[in-house]
N, C-alpha and C positions, 0 to 999 in steps of 0.2 A: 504493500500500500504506500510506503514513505517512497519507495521507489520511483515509481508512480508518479507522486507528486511532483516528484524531482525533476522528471524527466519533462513534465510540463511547465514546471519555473523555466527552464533551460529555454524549451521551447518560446515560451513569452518571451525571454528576453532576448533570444537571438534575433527574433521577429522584431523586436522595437529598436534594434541595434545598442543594446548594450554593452556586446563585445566589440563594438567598432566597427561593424560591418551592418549597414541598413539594408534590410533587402529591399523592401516598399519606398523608393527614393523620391515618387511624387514630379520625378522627371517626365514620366512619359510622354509630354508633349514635346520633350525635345527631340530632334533625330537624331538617331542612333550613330554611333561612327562605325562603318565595317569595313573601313579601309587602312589600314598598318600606313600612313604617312610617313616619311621623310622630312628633315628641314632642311630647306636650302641651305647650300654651304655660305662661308663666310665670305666677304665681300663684294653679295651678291645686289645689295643696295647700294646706293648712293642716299645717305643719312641723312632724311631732311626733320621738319618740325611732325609734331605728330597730330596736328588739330588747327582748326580755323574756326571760331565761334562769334557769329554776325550778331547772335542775337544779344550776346553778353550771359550767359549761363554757367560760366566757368569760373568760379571764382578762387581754385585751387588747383592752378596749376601741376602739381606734384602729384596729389591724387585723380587726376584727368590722366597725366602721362602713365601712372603706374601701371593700370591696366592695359596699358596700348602696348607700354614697353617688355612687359611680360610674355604678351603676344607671340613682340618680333623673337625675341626669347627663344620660344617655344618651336617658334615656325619656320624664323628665319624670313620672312617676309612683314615687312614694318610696315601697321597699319595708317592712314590716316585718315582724321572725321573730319566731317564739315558739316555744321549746325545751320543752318536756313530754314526762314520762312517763307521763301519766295523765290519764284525763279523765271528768271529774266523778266521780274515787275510782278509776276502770275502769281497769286495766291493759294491756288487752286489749278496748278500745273497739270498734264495728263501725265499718263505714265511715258509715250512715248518722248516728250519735251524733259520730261526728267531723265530720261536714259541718254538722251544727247548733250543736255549739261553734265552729268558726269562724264561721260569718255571725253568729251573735251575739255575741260577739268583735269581728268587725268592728265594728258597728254601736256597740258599748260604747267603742273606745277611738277610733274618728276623725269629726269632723264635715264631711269631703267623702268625694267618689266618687271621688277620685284617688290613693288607696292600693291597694297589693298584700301582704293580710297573707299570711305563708305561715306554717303550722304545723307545726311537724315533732316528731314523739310517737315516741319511742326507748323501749324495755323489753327488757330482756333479751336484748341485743343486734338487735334486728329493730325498723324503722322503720315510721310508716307520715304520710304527708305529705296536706296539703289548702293548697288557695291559694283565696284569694275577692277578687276584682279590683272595686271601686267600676266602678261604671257606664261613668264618664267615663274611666279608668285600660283598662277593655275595650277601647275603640279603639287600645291600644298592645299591651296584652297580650292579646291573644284567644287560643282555643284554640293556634293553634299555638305564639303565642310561650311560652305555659306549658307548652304538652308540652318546649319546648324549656330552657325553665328546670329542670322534673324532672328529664331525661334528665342533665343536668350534675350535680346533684343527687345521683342515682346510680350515676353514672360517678364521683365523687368522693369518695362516703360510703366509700368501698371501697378509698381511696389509702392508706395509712397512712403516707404520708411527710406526709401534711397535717395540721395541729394542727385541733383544734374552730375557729378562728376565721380560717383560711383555707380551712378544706371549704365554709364559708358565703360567704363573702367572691370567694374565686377564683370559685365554681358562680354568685354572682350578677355578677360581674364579665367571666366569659364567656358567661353567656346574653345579658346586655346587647350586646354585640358582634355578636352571632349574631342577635338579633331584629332590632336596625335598618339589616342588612346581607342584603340576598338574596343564598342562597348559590349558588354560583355551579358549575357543573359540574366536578369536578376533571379532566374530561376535556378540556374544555373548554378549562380553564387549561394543562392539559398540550401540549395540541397548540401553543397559541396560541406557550408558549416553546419546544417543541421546532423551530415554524417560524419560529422566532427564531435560535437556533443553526444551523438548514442553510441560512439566509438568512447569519450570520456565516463558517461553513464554505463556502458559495459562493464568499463575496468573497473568504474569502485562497486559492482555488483560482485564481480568476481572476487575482488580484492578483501569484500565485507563477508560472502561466502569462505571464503580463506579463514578466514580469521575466526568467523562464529567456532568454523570446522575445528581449527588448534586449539582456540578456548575449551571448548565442549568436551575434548581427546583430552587437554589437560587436567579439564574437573572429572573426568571419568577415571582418568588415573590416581588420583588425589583421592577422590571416594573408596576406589578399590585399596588403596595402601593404608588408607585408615581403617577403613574395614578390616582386613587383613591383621593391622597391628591390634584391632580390640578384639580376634576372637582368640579363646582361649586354646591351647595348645588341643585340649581333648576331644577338639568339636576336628581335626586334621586326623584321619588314619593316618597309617605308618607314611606310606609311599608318599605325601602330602608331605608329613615331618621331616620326610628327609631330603627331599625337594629340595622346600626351604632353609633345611639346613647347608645344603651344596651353597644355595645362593648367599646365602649371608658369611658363610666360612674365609676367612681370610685366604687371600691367594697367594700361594707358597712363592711366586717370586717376587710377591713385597716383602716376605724376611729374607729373601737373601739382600735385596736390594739396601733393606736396613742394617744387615752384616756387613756388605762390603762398607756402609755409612761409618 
């Protein structure tokens, strides 16, 4: 029965991550990575600023780069944002007029293909975002890793415990993680520790069976030798008396051992 119990505490708590491993991460809206990425080697940038903010929303420069800087880090391809509310006058840009200010944007502010500009156009409370990845920076970032970058993106535009320069910072800080890590089944994870746990539940079953077992063999011994020492000699026939007397008789080569002493 304690058993039992045990084995469903375990359970509870692996389930809620108390040994450091959540299974239920709450991510699922994010996309998955199933690609083993690579980072670009080094000197594949030309190192420029990491952010252009029109509207004035940055007011922590350090914490706005950390997360960008991490990124390139990571990827090897250095990000850069640009904060807008408008483009070319339009308030209410379409997608296509927004896809053409960024590549020409791109094209305007970096001399490699190892940048990932992302644009992000806010009005009136409603977003709307465009990324354009240098040629060479697509081998890190391809489609999935950027769907995986929006989705953080949008999962975080929506936090309001986050200041403007950790909505950007954390979303590029954990996409980074996410891209050059394939994700990994949570079910997967889940069994691998729960067959971890009934693999530790096993051993102190067997380990507490051990032991009842020696206790028990040593009270069993213990009751027999008392027994034995309280019954009187005349309750033993012969063959019994003399048994016992082999066994308790001194052994002839402890006097010599005490002679040679």
């Amino acid at each position: 029965m304690y058993i039992i119990v045990l084995v469903i505490i375990l359970i509870y708590l692996v389930l809620n991550g108390a040994f450091g491993s959540t299974i239920f991460t709450g991510s699922s809206e994010i996309t998955k990575s199933s690609v083993d990425r690579q980072s670009l080697p080094a000197g594949s940038v030309n190192e420029t600023e990491y952010y252009t903010d029109e509207l004035g929303w940055i007011n922590n420069q350090t914490k706005m780069e950390d997360g960008l800087k991490y990124f390139y880090r990571k990827t090897g391809v250095q990000p850069y944002v640009v904060i807008i509310d408008n483009v070319n006058g339009s308030y209410h840009p379409t997608e296509s007029e927004l896809d053409s200010y960024a590549n020409a944007l791109y094209d305007e502010l970096f001399t490699d293909e190892a940048h990932l500009l992302f644009v992000f156009d806010e009005y009136d409370d409603s977003y709307m975002d465009r990324y354009v990845a240098g040629t060479q920076a697509k081998t890190v970032v391809d489609t999935e890793a950027a769907d995986i970058l929006l989705d953080y993106i949008d999962r975080n535009y929506y936090d309001s415990n986050l200041t403007d320069e950790e909505f950007f910072s954390n979303s590029f800080r954990d996409a980074a993680d996410r891209i050059m890590t394939v994700t990994k089944s949570p079910w997967i994870s889940a069994m691998t520790t729960i067959g971890v746990v009934f693999g530790v539940v096993i051993l102190i079953i067997l380990l507490f069976v051990w032991w009842r077992h020696a206790k028990n063999q040593k009270n069993l011994e213990a009751k027999q030798t008392e027994e034995m020492l309280n019954t009187p000699l005349e309750k033993f026939d012969d063959v019994e008396i003399e048994e016992l007397a082999k066994k308790y008789q001194d052994n002839p080569s402890d006097h010599q051992d005490e002679q040679k002493e």
